[in-house]
N, C-alpha and C positions, 0 to 999 in steps of 0.2 A: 528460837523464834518460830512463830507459826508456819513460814514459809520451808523451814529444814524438817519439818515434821514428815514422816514416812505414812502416819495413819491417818487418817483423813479425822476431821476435828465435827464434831455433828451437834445440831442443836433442834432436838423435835417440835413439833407443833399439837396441840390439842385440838382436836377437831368433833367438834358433835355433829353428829348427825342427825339430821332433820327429820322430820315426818314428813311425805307430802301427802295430802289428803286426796280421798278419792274424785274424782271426776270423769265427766262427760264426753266421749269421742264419738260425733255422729260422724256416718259414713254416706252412701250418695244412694236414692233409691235404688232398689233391688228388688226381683223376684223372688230371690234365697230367701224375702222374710217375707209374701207371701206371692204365690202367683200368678191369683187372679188380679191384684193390684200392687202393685210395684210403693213400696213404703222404706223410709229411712230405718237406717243402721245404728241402733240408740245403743252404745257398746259403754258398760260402763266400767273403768279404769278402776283396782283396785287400789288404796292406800302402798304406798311404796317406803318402805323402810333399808336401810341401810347399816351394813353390819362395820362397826368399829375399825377401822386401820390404823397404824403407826405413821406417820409424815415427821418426814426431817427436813433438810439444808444440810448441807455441810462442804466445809471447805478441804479443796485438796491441793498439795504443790506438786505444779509439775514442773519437771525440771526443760530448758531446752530444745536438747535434742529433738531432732525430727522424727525420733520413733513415737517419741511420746506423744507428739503432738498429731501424728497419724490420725491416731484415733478420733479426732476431732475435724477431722476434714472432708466436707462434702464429696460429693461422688465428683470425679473427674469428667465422666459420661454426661453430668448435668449442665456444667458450669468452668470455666475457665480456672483453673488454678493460678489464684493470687502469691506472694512469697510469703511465708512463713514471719508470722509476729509475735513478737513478744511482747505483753503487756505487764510494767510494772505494779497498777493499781488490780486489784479486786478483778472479777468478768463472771460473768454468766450467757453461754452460748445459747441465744434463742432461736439458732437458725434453726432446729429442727420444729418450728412450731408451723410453718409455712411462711414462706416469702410474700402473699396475695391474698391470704386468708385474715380480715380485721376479728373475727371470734376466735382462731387461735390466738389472736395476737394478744387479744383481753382474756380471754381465758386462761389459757396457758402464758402466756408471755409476761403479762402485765404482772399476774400474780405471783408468778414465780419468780418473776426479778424482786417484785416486795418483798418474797418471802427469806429468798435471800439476801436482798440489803438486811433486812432486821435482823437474817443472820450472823450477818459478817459483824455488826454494832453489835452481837451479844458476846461473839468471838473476839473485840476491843479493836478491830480494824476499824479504819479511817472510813467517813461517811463519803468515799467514791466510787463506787460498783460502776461496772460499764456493762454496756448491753453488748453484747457482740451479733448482728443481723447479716445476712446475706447481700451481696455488693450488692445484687440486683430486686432489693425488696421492695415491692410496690411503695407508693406513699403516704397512700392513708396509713401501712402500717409502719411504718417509720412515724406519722404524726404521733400513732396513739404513742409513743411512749414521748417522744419530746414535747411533745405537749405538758408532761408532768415535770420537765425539767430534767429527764434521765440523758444520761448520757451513753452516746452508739458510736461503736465500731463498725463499718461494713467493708466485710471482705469473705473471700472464698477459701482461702489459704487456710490452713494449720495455724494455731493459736495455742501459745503457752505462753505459764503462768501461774498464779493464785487463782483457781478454775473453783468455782461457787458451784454445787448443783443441789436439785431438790427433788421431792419423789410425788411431788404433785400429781394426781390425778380430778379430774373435774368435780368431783365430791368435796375435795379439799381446797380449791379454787375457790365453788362459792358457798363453803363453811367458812373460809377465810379473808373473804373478800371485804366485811366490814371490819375486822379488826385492821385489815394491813393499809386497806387503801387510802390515802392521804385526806385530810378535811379539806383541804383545798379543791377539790372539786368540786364540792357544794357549789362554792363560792362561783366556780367558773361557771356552773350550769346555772345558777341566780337568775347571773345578767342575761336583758334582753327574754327572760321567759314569758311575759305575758302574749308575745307575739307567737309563742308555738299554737298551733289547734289542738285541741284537747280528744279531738276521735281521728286518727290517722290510721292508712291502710296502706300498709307496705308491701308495693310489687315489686315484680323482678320480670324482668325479659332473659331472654337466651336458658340455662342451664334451669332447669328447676320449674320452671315458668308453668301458669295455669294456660289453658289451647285456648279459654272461653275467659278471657279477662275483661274482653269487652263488657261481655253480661256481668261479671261479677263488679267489675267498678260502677256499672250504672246501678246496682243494686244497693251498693255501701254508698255511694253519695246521697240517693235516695234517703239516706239513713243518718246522712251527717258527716261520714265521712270523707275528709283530704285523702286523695293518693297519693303517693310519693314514693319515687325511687331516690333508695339510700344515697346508690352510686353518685348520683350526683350532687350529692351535698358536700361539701369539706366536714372530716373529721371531730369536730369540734361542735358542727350544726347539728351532725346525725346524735352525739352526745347528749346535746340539749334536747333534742327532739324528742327521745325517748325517755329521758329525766320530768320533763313535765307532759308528758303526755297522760289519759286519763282512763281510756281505751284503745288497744294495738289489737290490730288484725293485719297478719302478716304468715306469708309460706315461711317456713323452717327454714333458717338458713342466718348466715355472720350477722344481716342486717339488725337482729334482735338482740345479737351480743351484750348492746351497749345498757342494755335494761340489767347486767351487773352491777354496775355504777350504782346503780339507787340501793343496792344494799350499805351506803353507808350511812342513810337514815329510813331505815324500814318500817313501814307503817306509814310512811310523812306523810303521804293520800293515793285515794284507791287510785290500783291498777286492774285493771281488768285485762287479760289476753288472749285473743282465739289465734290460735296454734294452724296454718294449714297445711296439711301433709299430702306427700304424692302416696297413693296406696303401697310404693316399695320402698317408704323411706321412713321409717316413723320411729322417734329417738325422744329421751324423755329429758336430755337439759334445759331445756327452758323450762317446764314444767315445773323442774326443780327449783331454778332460782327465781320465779314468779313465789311457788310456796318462800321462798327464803325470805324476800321481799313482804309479804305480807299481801299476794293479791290472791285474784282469780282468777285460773287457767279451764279452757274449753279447749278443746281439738276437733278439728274439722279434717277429714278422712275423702281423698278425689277419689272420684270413681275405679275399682279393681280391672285392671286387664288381666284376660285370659295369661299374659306374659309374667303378670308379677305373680301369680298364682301359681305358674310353673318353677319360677325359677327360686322362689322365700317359701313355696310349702309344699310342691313333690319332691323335687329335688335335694331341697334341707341340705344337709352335709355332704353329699354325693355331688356338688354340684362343681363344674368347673374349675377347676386351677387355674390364674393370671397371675403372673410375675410383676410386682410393682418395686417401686424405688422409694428414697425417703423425699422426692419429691413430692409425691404423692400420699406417701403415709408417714405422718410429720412426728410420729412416736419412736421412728426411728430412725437416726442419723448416720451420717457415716458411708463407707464403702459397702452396704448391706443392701441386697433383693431378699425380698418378704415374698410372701406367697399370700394372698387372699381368697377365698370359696367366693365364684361369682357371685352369689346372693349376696355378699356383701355389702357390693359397690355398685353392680348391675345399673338399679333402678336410682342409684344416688342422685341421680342430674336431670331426668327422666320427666319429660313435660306431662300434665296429667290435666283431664276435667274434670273440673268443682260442681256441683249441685247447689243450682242456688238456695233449695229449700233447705239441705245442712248449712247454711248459710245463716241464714234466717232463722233454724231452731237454734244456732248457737247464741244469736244476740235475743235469744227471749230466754235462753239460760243464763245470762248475765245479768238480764233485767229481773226475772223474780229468782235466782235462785235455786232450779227445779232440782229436789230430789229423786223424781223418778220423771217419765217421759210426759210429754204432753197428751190426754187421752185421744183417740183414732177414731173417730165419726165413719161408721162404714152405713151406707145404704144401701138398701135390697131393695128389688134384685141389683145383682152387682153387676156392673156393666166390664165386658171383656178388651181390652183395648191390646 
């Protein structure tokens, strides 16, 4: 039986890789581009291509014993040690994905349970995989998965058993996200959509937050668009919200996750998305699965501090050592301190100000299209300000 097997039983997955095409990252007036008048940062993004990997699933038994199930148990220093369980169905341990974070949770979580049920049903196990989460995991991220009708464990303890794991990385996440995710969601985002707004502008308070949102909200309603903060919507509204929505303008961050979802009919109608980034945080998965989707992606770049500039480009590799936990860095589990180069993480949460005129060149690159910059009307003599 597959349970006494000593070698773990693997079933790969095919994964193409995507093109994503080039696009537009304005940044926030500067004198670096000239400085007798201060003019936008028209940066333009190259074509990003992605080099072929191997992804599996594959199941392992673990026997018992509490050496074995060691390995699987969160850090003592984080969380209360629950007693050790043993599951006779199927499991796949998503605590390392974050407890609080809803884009791990769909990105990593969601898909890697998929990827693994499909596993376990290619390997002739029973269709009941269990999610294993952390006792204390927020609850939007406990909805997204019971929302699908999955089934969760929470606890802290050591966990042995029939242990599922996969080698997902976010490439593979959403290359895979239209084959794995169920049709059923269609159906859930349907209902009730004629009531979404079709231009929503998603902020954030606290961690990440733009200084000047006052001006930027008055600028995007000026233009049509709702604000909305994610956090307070239940799980299943932020789902819909971003399933028919038709333009998103929105800071980097989980609140966008759910624009995954629509890879399970791509193309169905345009999306358009401007991307806002803090000058020390700028990462390309949305990017990616907007191209997956079938839309079009813009990024809007806050203005640079003397600080992000020290710390992401004198500094580079030389930069600080901090000691983190897998609280913190959810790719790794377990009784393990990682090390990260401050540049890292530094500016990850890091409040920054927007430029309302990258603002505004971004929603006229939506509107026609632009392959190269808007032309620069300069008048002489030039006036010195």
């Amino acid at each position: 039986m597959i349970q006494n097997q000593s070698s773990a039983c693997i079933v790969p997955f095919q994964v193409t890789p995507p093109i994503v095409p080039p696009a537009w990252m304005i940044g926030a007036k500067t004198r670096l581009m000239d400085c007798w008048q201060p003019q936008l940062e028209w940066i333009r993004m190259p074509e990003l291509q992605f080099r072929q990997n191997e992804y599996w699933a594959k199941l392992n038994a673990i026997e018992p014993p509490s050496n074995s199930a060691r390995a699987f148990t969160l850090p003592r220093l984080i969380r209360p040690q629950h007693e050790a369980l043993q599951l006779h169905q199927p499991f796949i341990d998503l605590r390392s994905h974050g407890p609080h974070n809803i884009a791990h949770a769909i990105v990593g979580g969601l898909i890697g349970f998929l990827g693994c049920q499909h596993a376990a049903s290619q390997l002739g196990l029973a269709d009941d995989l269990v999610a294993v989460i952390a006792a204390n995991v927020a609850s939007y991220v406990k909805d997204v998965y019971t929302l699908l009708g999955i089934s969760v464990v929470q606890t802290d303890g050591p966990v042995s058993g029939m242990r599922m794991q996969c080698n997902f990385d976010d490439l593979a996440s959403v290359g895979l996200a239209q084959s794995l995710l169920p049709r059923k969601i269609a159906a859930m985002m349907e209902e009730k959509g004629k009531s979404v707004p079709g231009r929503i502008y998603l902020a954030r308070h606290g961690s990440r937050s733009i200084s000047n949102s006052a001006e930027i909200e008055t600028l995007l309603r000026s233009e049509g668009f709702v604000t909305i903060y994610p956090e307070r919507l239940p799980v299943l509204e932020q789902f819909r919200l971003l399933w028919h929505a038709e333009t998103v303008i929105g800071v980097h961050g989980a609140g966008l996750a759910p624009l995954l979802l629509r890879s399970i009919l791509p193309n169905r109608r345009p999306l358009q998305l401007i991307e806002i980034f803090g000058p020390g945080y700028v990462v390309s998965l949305y990017r990616h699965i907007v191209a997956a989707i079938g839309g079009q992606w813009v990024g809007v770049r806050g203005q640079i501090s003397p600080e992000v500039i020290q710390d992401l480009d004198v500094n580079q590799g030389s930069g600080i050592w901090r000691r983190v936990c897998s609280k913190f860095h959810g790719r790794l589990p377990g009784r393990f301190l990682v090390k990260e180069r401050a540049w890292q993480r530094t500016h990850q949460s890091s409040s920054f100000t927007v430029d309302p005129e990258s603002v505004v060149a971004s929603l006229a690159v939506l509107k026609s299209g632009l392959s190269e910059p808007t032309p620069r009307v300069i008048q002489f003599p030039l006036s010195v300000t």
